[in-house]
N, C-alpha and C positions, 0 to 999 in steps of 0.2 A: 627746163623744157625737155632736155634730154633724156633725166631722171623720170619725169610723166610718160614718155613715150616708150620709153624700153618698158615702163610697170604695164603698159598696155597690150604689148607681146608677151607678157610672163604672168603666170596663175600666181599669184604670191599665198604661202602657206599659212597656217594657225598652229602651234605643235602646241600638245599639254604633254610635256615631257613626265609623264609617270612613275615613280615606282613600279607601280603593278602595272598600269595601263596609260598606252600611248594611244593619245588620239591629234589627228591628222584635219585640220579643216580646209579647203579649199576655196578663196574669196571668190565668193559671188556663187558657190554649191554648197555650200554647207559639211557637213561631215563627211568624209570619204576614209576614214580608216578608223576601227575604233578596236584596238588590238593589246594582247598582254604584253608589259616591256621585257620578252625574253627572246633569246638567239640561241639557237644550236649551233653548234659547231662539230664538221665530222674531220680528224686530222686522219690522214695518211703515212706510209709508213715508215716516211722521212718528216715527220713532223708538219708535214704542208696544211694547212688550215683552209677548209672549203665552208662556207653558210650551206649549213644543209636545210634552216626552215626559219621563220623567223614569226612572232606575236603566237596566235592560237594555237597552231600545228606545233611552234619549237614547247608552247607550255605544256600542250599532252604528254609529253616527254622528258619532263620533268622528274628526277627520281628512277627512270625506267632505261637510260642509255648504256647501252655497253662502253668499255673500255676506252674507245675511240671516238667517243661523240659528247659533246658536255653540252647542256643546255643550262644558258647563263641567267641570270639579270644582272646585265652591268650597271643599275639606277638601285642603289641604297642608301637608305633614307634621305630620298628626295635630292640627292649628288652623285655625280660621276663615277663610279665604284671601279669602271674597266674601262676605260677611255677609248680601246682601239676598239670593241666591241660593243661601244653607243655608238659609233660613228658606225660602221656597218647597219646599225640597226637604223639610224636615220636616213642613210643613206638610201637604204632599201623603201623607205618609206616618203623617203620624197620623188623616189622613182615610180612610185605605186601609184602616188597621190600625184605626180605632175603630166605623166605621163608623154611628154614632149622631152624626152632626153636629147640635151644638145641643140636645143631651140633656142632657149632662153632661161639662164638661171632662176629660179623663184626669191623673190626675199620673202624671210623666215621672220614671225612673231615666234618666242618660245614663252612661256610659262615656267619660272622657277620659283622657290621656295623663298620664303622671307629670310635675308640675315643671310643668304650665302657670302662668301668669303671674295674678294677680287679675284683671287685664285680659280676659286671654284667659277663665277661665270664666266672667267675668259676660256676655262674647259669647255664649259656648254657652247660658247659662239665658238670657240675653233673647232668644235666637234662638227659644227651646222657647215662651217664654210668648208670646213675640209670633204665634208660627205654633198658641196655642192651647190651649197647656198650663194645669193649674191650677194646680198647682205641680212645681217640678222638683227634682232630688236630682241629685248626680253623686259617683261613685265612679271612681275612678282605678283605670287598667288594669291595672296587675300584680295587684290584688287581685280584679279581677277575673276574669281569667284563671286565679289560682290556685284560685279558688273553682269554674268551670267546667272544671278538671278534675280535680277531687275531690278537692283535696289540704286536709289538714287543718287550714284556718287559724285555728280556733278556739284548739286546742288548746297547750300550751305549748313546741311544738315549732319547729324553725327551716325552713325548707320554701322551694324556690329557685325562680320560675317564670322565661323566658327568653320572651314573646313578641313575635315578630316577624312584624309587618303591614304596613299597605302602605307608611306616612308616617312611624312610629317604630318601634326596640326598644325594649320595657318590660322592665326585668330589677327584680326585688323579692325580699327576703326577708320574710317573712308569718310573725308568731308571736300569738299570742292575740286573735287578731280585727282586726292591724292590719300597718300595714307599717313593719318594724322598718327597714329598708335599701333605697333605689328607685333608680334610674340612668334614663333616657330618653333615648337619642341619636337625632338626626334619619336615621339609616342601615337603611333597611329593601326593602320591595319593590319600591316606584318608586325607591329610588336603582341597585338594580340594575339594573333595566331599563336606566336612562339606562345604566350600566358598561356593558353588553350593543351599546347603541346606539352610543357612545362606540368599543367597541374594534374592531367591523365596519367603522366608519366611517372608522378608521385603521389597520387588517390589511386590508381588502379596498378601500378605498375607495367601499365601498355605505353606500345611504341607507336606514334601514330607519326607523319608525314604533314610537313604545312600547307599540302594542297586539299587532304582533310581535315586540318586544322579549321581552313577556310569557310570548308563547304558545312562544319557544325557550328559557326558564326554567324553562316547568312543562314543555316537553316532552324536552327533553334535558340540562337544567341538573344539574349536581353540586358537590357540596364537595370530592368525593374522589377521584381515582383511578378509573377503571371498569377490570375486567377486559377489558372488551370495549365500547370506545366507543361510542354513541351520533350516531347523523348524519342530517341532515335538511337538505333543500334552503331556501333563503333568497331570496326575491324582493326586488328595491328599486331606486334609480338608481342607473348609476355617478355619483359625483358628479367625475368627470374628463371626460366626453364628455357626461352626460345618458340615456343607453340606458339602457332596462328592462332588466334584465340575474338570472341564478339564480348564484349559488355554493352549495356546499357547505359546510354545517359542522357541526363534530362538537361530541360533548360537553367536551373536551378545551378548545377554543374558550370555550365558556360558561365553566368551569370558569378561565380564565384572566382572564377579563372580570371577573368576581363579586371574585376571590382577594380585591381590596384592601378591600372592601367588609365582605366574612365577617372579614377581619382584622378590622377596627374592632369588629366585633361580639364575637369573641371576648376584645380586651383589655378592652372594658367589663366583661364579664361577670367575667373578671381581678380588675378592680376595686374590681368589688361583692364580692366574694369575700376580694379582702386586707383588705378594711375592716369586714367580717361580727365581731360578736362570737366569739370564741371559744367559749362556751357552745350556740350555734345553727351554728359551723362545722362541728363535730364532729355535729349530727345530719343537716347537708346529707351530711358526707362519707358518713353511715348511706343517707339517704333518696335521694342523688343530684339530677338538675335535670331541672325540666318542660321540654320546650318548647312552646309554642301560636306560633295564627297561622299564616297561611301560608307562610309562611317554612319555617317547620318542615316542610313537603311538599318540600324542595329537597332530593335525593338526596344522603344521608351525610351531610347536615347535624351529625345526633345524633354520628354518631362524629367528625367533626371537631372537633366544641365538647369532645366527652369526652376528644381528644386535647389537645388545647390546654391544658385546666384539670386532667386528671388524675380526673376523678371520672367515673362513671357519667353520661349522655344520655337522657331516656326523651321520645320522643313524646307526647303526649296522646290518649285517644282525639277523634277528630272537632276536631283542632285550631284546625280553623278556625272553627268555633261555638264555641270556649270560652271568649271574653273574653261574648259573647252569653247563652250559659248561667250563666256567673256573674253575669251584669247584672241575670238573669232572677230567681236564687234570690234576690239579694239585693233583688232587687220584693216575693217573698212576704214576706219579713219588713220592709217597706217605714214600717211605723212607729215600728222603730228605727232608721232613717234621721234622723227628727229628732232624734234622740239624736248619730249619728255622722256622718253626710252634712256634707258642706264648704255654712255659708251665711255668704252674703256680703253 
């Protein structure tokens, strides 16, 4: 009774703890932060460390800080990278999102990755309590993702989600409210960048940066074939002379960069698929696979993976809020969380 009445003073949160992107749900508002997982830091001239900006503001700043100012991502691939520098960043973000500092602790749903280590999520929950939390839950990603995009996990059906974000793929099979089959390989948005960065930098000899890495991934990147290529100019150094110098490059280009990366993705999902119960393989082959994540925004992605495995590809709506929506749904029902929630 105590426990219900304190949850009625306090906003209890939804975090999808990111790689690239943090997003912040608030029970019963819905999203209230949806921000890059990056922190600046400006020290002074005894070493004193001040947050000078944190999500969008600290990522413009990426690559551009002087001496005295770093702008981090403490979340690689999909774990703790810098432990005092997630908590700042949570910190900050459940201050943003609670808005009632020192009213009432929030408890904290988080989103993690499939197959972290005991180690690793008691980093994540001491990160949450220490930045503020009253108590924290954590649900792993595939089931979350399958939940935010409405696929039927309760039921006793076999249901396939495939998300791909920045630091891992989660690929899950989901039957009666849990996960029957999980895979997490460290291969997702930032490793293709670096492929991106990697293959410019040895087809052209240019030096390009992983924030334009990115921005030739969502803007001309494919899985597949285009009828009609895609091409956009590229700024960076030669790294043979030094000159600022432009090439051209097509989607074609991307498309060759990515290939060994999507590979690795598609035999996981392989994987998860040969090792699937027979009972639940036969209703994937019915139901077909989700994809989430942003990943899934990567042109012909869907038909690539449905080439590869043989079954139907379906996007999600709003893929990239669907690990976030399922973090959220599973907040409102947040007190049978003690019942299932991983405690350590």
């Amino acid at each position: 009774m105590f426990k219900k009445l304190l949850g009625m003073f306090s906003n209890d949160l939804a975090i999808d703890l990111g790689t690239a992107n943090t997003l912040v749900l608030v029970k019963g508002q819905g999203i209230a932060i949806n921000e890059p997982s990056v922190v600046a830091i400006q020290y002074d001239k005894h070493g004193q460390e001040r947050i000078l900006a944190v999500g969008q503001e600290a990522k413009e700043m990426v690559g551009k800080t002087p001496g005295n100012i770093k702008a981090i991502r403490p979340m690689k691939d999909g774990v703790i990278a810098d432990f005092e520098v997630t908590e700042m960043m949570i910190r900050y973000f459940i201050e943003k999102a609670h808005k009632r500092k020192g009213f009432l602790s929030p408890r904290i749903i988080i989103c993690v990755p499939y197959g972290l280590t005991q180690v690793e999520r008691r980093a994540v929950k001491d990160s949450a309590l220490s930045a503020g939390a009253r108590y924290v839950y954590l649900i792993e990603e595939p089931m979350a993702a399958a939940i935010g995009a409405g696929l039927p996990v309760k039921d006793p059906n076999g249901n396939l989600v495939v998300d791909i974000g920045g630091g891992t793929t989660e690929i899950g099979v989901t039957s009666l409210g849990g996960l029957v089959l999980s895979k997490s390989i460290r291969v997702a948005g930032d490793n293709l960048d670096q492929a991106i960065v990697d293959y410019i930098k040895k087809n052209f000899n240019l030096l390009i940066g992983d924030r334009v890495a990115e921005d030739l991934k969502i803007k001309i990147g494919t899985a597949i074939p285009l009828d009609e290529e895609l091409t956009t100019t590229v700024r960076g150094r030669d790294q043979v002379d030094g000159s600022l110098t432009s090439i051209e490059i097509t989607s074609e280009h991307i498309r060759q960069a990515m290939k060994p990366s999507l590979e690795e993705i598609a035999d996981a999902l392989k994987s998860v698929l040969e090792e699937t119960p027979p009972e639940l393989a036969g209703d994937i082959v019915e139901n077909g696979i989700v994809l989430t994540g942003g990943g899934a925004l990567i042109r012909g992605l869907d038909k690539y993976l449905s080439d590869a495995v043989k079954l139907p590809v379906f996007i999600a709506e709003e893929p990239l809020l669907a690990v976030a929506k399922g973090t959220g749904k599973a907040l409102e029902e947040i007190d049978l969380l003690q019942q299932t929630s991983y405690e350590d």
